[in-house]
N, C-alpha and C positions, 0 to 999 in steps of 0.2 A: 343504820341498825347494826348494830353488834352481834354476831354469836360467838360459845365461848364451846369450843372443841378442846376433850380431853383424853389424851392417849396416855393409857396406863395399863400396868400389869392386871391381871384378875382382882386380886383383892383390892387393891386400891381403884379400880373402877367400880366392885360395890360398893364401896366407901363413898364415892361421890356421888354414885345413885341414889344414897341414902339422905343427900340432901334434899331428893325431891326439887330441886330447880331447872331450870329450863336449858341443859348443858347435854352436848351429843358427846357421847362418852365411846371410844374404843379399846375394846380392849387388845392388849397386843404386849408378849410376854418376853422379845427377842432383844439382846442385848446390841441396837441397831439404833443411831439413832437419826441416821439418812431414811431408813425403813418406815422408822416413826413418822418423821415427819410426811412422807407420803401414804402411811394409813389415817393420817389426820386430814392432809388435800383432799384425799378422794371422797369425804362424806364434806366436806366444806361448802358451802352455797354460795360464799359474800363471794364478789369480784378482785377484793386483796384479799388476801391472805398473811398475817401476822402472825410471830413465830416467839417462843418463849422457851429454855429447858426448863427443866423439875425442879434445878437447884436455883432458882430466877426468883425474883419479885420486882416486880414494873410496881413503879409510883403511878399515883393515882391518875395522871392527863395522860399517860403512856402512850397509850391507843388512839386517842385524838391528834395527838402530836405526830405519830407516826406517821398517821396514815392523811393528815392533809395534805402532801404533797402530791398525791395521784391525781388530783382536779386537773395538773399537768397530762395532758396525753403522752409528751413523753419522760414521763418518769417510768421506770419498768421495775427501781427496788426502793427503798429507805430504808435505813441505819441510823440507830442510836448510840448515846454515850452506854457505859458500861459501869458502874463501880462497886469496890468490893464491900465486903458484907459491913462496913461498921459506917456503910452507906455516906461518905465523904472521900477518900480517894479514890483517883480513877485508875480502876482496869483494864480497861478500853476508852481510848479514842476514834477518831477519824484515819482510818490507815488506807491504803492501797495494798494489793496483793501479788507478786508477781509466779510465773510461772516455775517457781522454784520453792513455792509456799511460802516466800518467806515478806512481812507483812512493815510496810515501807510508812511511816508517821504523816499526816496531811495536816497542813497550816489551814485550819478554818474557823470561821468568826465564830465563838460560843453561845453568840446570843441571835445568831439566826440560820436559815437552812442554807447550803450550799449545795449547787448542783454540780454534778460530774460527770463525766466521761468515762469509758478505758476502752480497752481492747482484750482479744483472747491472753493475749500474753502479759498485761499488768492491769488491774480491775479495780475500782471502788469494791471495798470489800464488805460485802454485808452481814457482819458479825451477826452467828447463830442464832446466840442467846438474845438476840434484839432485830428484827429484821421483818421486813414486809416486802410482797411482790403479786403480780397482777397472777391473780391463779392461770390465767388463760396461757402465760409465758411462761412458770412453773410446767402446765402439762404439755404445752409445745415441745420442751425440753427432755420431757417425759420424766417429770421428777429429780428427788435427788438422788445421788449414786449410792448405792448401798452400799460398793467396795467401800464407801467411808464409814466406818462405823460408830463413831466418838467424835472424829477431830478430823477438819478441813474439809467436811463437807460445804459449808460455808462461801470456803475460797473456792473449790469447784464450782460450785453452781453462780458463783463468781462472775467468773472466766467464762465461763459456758453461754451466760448472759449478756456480756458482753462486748462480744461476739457479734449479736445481733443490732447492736446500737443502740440509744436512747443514753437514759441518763441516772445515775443515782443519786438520791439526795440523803446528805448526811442531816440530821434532826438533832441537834445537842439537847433538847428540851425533850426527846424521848429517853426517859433515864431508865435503868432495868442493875437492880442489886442481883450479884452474881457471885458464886462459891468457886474457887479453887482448886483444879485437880492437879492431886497429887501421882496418881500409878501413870507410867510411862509404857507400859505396854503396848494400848489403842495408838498412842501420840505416834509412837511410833510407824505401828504398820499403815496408820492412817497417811502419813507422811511419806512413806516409802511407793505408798498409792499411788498418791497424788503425784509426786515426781516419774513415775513410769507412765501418765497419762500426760502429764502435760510439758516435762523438760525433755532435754534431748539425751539420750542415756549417758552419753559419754561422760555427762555428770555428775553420776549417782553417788560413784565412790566419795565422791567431794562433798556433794550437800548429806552425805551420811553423815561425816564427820564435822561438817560444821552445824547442822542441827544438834547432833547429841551433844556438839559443844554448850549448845547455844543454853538445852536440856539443863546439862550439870550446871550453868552459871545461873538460871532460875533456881536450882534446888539449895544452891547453894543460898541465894538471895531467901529462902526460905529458912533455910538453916542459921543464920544469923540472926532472925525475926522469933526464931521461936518455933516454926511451926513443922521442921522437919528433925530429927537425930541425927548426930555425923553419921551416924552406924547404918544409915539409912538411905545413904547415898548409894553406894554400890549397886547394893541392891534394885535398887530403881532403876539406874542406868542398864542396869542387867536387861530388866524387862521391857528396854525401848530397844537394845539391840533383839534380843527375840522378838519385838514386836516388827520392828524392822522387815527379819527373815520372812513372817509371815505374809507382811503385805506387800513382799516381792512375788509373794505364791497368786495373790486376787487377781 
């Protein structure tokens, strides 16, 4: 049995009200999107729990595909492919994550599920925007962290999961179209979070500077494509180092 939980601002939860269908709707108006997700857990009934953002759209077996791996007792997440909006190349593959957020490619068969392993310190990663897990190990966990507010909550509850053993299955056959962001603000402080929880400090100064590297050579790859102005780079860059400062403060 399916249900379909929807966590939205006010006006866009009367909006879905007003379809009159059989959808648990919350509303919830804070620019959070580890927050979100856990005001959606806690009215949740199923035993998994499957995860989607706003800017997402899952093909039609999405849900089915995701979530038959659980028949396993230990499987404890699954992870699908990812691809961008003109729905043929991919976004997202099969990665690992390691304790420096930074997200390592996995050789897996495309045409069926693969099971994995990790540890606190490098993780089967279960990408946001596509992702399912056993509620009961969700709230063990007690949720996702809200110091993530955007970006890398993901890879925390990762790691966090991890930790405790079992296994994650990657689903290539769970497919979810996915949008692009562009403001490096969140990317940042999200990222400077996550590195004050899970690296050893003496690192920071280095993975600051080769994230934002990493940052400008995406913007750039955008900027060639069409989709960003040169004039537009600075500026961006601007708001992942502020965003940085910020989430040295969480």
């Amino acid at each position: 049995m399916l249900e379909l939980v929807v966590v939205a601002d006010p006006a866009s939860a009367a909006a879905v009200r007003e379809l009159e269908l059989p959808i648990k709707v919350v509303e919830f108006d804070q620019p959070n999107i580890a927050t979100a997700r856990n005001a959606g857990l806690a009215v949740a009934a199923g035993d998994v729990v499957a995860f989607l953002d706003d800017d997402a759209v899952p093909e039609p077996t999405w849900i089915s595909r995701l979530t038959a791996p659980f028949v396993n007792p230990n499987v404890r997440a699954t992870t699908g492919f990812v691809r961008g909006r003109n729905g043929i190349s991919d976004q997202w593959r099969a990665c690992d994550v390691d304790q420096f957020g930074w997200d390592h490619p996995l050789s897996v068969d495309r045409h069926a599920v693969t099971l994995l392993a990790g540890t606190a310190q490098r993780a089967v990663k279960a990408q946001g925007t596509n992702c399912a897990f056993r509620r009961a190990d969700l709230m063990a966990l007690g949720g996702f962290d809200s110091g993530f507010r955007f970006y890398l909550d993901d890879a925390d509850i990762s790691l966090r999961l991890a930790a405790f053993g079992g296994l994650t299955a990657v689903v290539p056959d769970a497919v979810v179209q996915h949008g692009v962001p562009i403001c490096l603000h969140d990317i940042g402080a999200s990222t400077a979070y996550f590195l004050c929880r899970h690296a050893p400090t003496d690192d920071l100064a280095a993975q600051q500077r080769a994230h934002r590297h990493a940052q400008r050579e995406r913007l750039l790859r955008h900027m060639v494509r069409g989709g960003v102005e040169p004039r537009d780079i600075r500026p961006l860059l601007e708001g992942f180092d502020q965003g940085w400062a910020d989430g040295l403060t969480r």
